[in-house]
N, C-alpha and C positions, 0 to 999 in steps of 0.2 A: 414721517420716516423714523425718526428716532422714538416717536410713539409707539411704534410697530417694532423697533428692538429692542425695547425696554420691557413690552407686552412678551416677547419671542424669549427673553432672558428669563422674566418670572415663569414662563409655562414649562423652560425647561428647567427652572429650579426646583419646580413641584415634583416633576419626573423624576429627578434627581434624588429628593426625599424617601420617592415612591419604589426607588432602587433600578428605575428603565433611564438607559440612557440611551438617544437615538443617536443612528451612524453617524447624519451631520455632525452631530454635539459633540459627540468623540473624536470625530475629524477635526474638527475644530480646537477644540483641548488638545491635543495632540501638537498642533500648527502654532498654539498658542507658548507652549511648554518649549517647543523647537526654536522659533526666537526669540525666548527668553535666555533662554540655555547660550543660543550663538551671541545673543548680544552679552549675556557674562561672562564668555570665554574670551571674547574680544577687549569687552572692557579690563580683568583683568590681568590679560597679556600685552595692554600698552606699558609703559615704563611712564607716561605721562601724569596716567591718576595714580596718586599717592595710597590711597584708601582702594580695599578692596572687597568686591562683592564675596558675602559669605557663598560657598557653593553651593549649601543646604539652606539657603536664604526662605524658598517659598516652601518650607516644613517649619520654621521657626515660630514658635509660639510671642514673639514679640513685635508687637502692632506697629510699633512707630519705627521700628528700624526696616520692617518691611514696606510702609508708606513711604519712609524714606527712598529706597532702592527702586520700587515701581515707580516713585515721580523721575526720579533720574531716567530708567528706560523709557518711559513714556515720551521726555523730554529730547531723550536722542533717536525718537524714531521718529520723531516730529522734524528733526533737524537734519536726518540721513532723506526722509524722504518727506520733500517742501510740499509736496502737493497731495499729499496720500490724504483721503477722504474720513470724516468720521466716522461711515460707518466700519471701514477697517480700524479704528482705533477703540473703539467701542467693543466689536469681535473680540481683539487680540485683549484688552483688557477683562470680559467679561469671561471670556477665557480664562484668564490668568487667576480671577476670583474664584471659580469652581474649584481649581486646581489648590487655591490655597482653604478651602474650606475642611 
């Protein structure tokens, strides 16, 4: 299984390269960008966390401040939803790499 979206990831990175990007993969980019977007409107419209996500976070040319912010959303989508499967976290992640390439 994860052999199989690891494989599904590079074939659509080469596509990607190659300037074709298929409906799913845009659907998916799309889905990916959507809750990132909600989960950093949420996060910083609590009054709770002190520190706040840049808005233009995934255009930032700085590595470690964007590793940073992904491990946190990663972390709270693991903890909104207990049971949510790898291969959804894997999607929404590989997602999220296209998007910041």
């Amino acid at each position: 299984m994860i052999r199989k979206l690891i494989k599904d990831f590079l074939d659509t990175s080469i596509q990607y390269a190659k300037g074709y990007v298929c409906k799913n993969t845009a659907s998916s980019d799309a889905w990916s960008r959507r809750t990132f977007q909600a989960w950093l409107c949420t996060r910083n419209s609590d009054d709770r966390h002190q520190d706040k996500v840049p808005e233009d976070i995934l255009e930032t040319e700085d590595s470690l401040l964007l590793e940073k912010w992904l491990m946190f959303f990663a972390g709270s989508q693991k903890s909104e939803q207990r049971e949510v499967s790898i291969q959804i976290d894997l999607q929404l992640l590989f997602g999220l790499q296209r998007l910041v390439r």
